[in-house]
C-alpha positions as CSV (number, residue, x, y, z in Angstrom):
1,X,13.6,14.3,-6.0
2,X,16.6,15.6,-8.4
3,X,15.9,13.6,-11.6
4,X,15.0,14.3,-15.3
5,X,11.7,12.6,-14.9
6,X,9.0,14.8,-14.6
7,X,5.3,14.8,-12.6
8,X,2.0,16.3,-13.2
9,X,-1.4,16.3,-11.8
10,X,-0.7,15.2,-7.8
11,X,2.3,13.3,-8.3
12,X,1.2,10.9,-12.0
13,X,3.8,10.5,-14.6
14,X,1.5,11.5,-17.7
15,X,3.8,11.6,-20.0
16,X,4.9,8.6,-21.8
17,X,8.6,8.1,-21.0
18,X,11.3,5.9,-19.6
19,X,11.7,6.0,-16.0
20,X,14.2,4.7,-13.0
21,X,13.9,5.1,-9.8
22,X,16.6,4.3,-7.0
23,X,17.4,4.6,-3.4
24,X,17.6,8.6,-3.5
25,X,14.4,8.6,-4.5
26,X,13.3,6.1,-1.9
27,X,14.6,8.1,0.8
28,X,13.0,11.2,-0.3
29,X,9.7,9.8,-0.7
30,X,10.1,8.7,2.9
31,X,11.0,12.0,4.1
32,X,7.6,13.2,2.7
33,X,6.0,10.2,4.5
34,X,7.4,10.8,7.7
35,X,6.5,14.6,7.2
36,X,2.4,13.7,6.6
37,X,-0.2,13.2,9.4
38,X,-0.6,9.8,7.5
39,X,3.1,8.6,7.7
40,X,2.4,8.1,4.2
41,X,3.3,9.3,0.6
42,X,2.3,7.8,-2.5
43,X,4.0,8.3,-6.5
44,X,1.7,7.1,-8.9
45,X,3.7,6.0,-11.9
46,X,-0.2,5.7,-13.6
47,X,-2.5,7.7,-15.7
48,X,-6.3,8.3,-14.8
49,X,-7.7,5.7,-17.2
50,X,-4.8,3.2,-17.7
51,X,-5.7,-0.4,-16.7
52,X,-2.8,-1.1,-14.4
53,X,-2.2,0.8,-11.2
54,X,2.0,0.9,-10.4
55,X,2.9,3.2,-7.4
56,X,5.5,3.5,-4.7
57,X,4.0,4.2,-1.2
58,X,6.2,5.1,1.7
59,X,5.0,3.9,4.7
60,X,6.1,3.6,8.5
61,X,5.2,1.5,11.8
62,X,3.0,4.2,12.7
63,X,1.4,3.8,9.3
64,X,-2.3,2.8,9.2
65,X,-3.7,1.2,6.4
66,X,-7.4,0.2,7.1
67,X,-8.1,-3.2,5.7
68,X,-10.0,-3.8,3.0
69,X,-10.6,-5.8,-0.4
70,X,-11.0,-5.0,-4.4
71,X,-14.1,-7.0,-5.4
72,X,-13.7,-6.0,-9.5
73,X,-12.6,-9.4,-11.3
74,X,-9.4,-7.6,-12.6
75,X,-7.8,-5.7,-9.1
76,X,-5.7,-8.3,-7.7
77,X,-3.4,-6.5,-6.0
78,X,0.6,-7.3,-6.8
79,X,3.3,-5.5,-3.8
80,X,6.7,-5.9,-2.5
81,X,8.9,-3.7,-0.6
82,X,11.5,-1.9,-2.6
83,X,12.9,-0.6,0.7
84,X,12.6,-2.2,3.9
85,X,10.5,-4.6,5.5
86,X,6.5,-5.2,5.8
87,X,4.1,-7.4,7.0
88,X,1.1,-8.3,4.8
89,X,-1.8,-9.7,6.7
90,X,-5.0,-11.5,5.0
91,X,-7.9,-11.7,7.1
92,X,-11.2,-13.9,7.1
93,X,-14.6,-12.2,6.7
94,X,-14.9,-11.7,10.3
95,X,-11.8,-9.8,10.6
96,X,-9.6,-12.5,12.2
97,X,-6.3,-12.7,10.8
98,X,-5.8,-16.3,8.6
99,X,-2.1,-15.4,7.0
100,X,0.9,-12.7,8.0
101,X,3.6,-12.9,5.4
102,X,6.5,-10.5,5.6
103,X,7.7,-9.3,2.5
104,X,11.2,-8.4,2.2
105,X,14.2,-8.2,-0.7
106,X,13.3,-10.3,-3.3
107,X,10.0,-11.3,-2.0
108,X,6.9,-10.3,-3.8
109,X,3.0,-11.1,-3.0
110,X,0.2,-11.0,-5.1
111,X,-3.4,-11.3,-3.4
112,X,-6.6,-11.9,-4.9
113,X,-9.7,-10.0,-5.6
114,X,-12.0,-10.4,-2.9
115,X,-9.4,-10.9,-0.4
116,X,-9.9,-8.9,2.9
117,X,-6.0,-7.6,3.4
118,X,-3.6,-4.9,4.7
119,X,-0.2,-3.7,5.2
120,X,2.1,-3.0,7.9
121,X,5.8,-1.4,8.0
122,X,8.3,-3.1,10.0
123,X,10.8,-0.7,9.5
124,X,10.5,2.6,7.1
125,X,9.4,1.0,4.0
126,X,8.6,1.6,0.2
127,X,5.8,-0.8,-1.3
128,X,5.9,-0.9,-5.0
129,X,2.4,-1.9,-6.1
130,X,0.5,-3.0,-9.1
131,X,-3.2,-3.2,-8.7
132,X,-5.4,-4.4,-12.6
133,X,-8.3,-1.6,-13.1
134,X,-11.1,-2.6,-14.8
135,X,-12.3,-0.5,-18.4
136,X,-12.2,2.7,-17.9
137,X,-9.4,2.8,-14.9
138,X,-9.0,3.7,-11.3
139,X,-12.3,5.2,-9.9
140,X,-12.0,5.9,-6.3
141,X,-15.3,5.0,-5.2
142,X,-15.4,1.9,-6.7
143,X,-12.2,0.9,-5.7
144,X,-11.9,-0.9,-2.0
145,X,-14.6,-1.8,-0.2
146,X,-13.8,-1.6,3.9
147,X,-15.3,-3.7,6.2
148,X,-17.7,-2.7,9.3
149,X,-14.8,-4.3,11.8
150,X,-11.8,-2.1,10.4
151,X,-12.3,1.4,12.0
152,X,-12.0,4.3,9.7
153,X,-8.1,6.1,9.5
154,X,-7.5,9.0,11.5
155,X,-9.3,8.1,14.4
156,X,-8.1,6.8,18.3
157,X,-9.8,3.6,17.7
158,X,-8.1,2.8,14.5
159,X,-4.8,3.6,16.3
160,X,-5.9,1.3,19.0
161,X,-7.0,-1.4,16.3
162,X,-3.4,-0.7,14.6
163,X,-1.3,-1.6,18.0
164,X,-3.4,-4.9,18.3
165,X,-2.7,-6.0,15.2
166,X,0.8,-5.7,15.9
167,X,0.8,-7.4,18.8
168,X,-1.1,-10.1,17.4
169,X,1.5,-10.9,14.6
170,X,4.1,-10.1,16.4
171,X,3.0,-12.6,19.7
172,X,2.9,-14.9,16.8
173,X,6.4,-14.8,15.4
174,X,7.9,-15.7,18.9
């Protein structure tokens, strides 16, 4: 990405500073995407121990992003798509899907702690997210919890799971 701002430490901003980002940058992040075995690339715009998570995440159809919930009071979790077009899907405890919403332009969603949810690219798409931390900031195993009927990422039965899914919402939008 040609710009002035600069990144440390995996991709964090750490210093404090103004920053814009814009459709170049979009683009590129999405070229890293579509370069990953994950079809995804993340910018955290956040430091280790700050409160608030913000972060641009490029994702794509292909794109699997295993359900899952923040149970800490403070981690709703705030997203829209910057670029493109995505489908947010809230699911019951039983993994049955209660709610697709696509989000799109100047639509935003913001879902709840404790709410079993994902994600899933219509198109080539960058989220822009903001996710509360609780004291003390992000700390990976304490983050999501994942239930027993999402398979783990990276595997054929979560690529199986993925194209269900699909046609499930999509079945439902005819």
């Amino acid at each position: 990405m040609k710009r002035e701002n600069q990144r440390e430490n995996g991709g964090a901003f750490t210093e404090k500073r103004v920053l814009v980002f814009g459709e170049e940058d979009y683009v590129a992040l999405l070229l890293v995407a579509e370069k990953s075995p994950r079809k995804r690339a993340i910018i955290n715009l956040h430091g280790p121990k700050e409160h608030a998570n913000r972060m641009f995440n490029a994702i794509f159809p292909e794109t699997y992003v295993r359900p899952h919930k923040h149970e800490n009071l403070h981690t709703s979790d705030t997203i829209t798509a910057v670029k493109g077009v995505f489908t947010a899907l809230i699911f019951n405890d039983e993994g049955g899907i209660v709610n697709t919403i696509d989000i799109y332009g100047e639509r935003v969603i913001d879902i709840p702690p404790n709410t079993w949810h994902s994600v899933i690219a219509k198109v080539p798409c960058v989220l822009f997210e903001v996710k509360g931390q609780p004291k003390g900031g992000y700390g990976p195993e304490s983050d999501k919890t994942f239930p027993t009927w999402a398979p783990e990422e990276g595997t054929e039965e979560s690529e199986r799971y993925l194209d269900g899914l699909k046609q499930e919402i999509y079945e439902s939008e005819k």
